[in-house]
C-alpha positions, 0 to 999 in steps of 0.5 A, a space after each residue: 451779751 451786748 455788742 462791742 465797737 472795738 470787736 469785729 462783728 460776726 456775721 455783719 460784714 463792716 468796710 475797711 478801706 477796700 475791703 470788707 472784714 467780719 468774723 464768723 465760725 467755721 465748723 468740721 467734723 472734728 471742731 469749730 473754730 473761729 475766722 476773721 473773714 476777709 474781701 474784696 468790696 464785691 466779694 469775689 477774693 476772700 480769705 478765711 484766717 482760723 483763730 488758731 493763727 496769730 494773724 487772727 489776733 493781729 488783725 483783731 487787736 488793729 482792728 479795735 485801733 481802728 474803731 478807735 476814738 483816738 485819731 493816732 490809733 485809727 489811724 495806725 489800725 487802718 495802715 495795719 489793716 489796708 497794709 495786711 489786707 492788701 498784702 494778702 491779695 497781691 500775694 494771692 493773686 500776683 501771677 509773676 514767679 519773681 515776686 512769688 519766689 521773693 516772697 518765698 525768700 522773705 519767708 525764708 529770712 524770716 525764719 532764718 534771720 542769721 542768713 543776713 549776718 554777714 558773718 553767717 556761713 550761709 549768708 554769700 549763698 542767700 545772698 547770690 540767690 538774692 542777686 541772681 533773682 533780681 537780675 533775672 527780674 530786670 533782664 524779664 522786665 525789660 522784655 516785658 516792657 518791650 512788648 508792652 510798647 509794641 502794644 501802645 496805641 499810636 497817634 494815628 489809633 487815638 485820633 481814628 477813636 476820637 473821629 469813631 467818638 465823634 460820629 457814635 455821639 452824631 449817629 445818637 443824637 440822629 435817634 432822639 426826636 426832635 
């Protein structure tokens, strides 16, 4: 069989934007399926996403956009990709409750459109959770800043690193032999 440019390769990892991408089979006890593997550079995220997910096909058929020679097409696979491939690792990996729960909220409106008709009965309900959230998300930020300012380094601590530069660069160049 020969290789195809448009497909993702099995078991040859290829580099798109940040991220390495490649497929491979997963295989259980009852079956085997197969994933489009996704990382980071170095390796160390990863997620699996099983050919029984839409998002495998998704991610297959931007792909092949990608690898495209029609510069409009790569161009738009690559957005889709680095988009989907960044989204899954912020959502993975951003420890913040606020943005966990609005991710949950965009789920729910997702599966629930009608909660954003303004004539919907649950629409005054989502959308004061939505508020609430938001506000609860800014009165949090502004703590979070505020102590993030406390922690900045002054003008007193740069010039104390930029004399300590100074003499590790002196005490260096004392070592080499002249």
């Amino acid at each position: 069989m020969e290789d195809r440019k448009d497909v993702i390769p099995f078991g040859k990892a290829v580099r798109v934007g940040n991220y390495k991408v490649w497929r491979s089979r997963h295989r259980s006890a009852m079956s085997e399926v197969a994933v489009v593997n996704v990382s980071s550079l170095d390796g160390l995220f990863m997620v699996r996403i099983p050919s029984t997910m839409e998002m495998y096909g998704w991610i297959c058929m931007a792909y092949g956009d990608y690898v495209s020679d029609d510069v409009s097409r790569k161009s738009q696979g690559e957005a889709v990709l680095t988009t989907v491939f960044g989204n899954i690792l912020y959502t993975s990996c951003i420890v913040n409750g606020y943005y966990q729960r609005a991710l949950e909220m965009l789920a729910t409106v997702y599966a629930h459109p009608t909660l954003l008709d303004r004539k919907g009965k649950e629409h005054k309900t989502f959308m004061k959770d939505v508020k609430g959230l938001c506000e609860a998300f800014l009165e949090w930020r502004k703590g979070y800043d505020a102590q993030e300012r406390l922690h900045e380094p002054t003008d007193d601590d740069l010039h104390r690193e930029e004399i300590a530069d100074e003499a590790m660069a002196m005490l260096e160049g004392s070592d080499s032999p002249e």
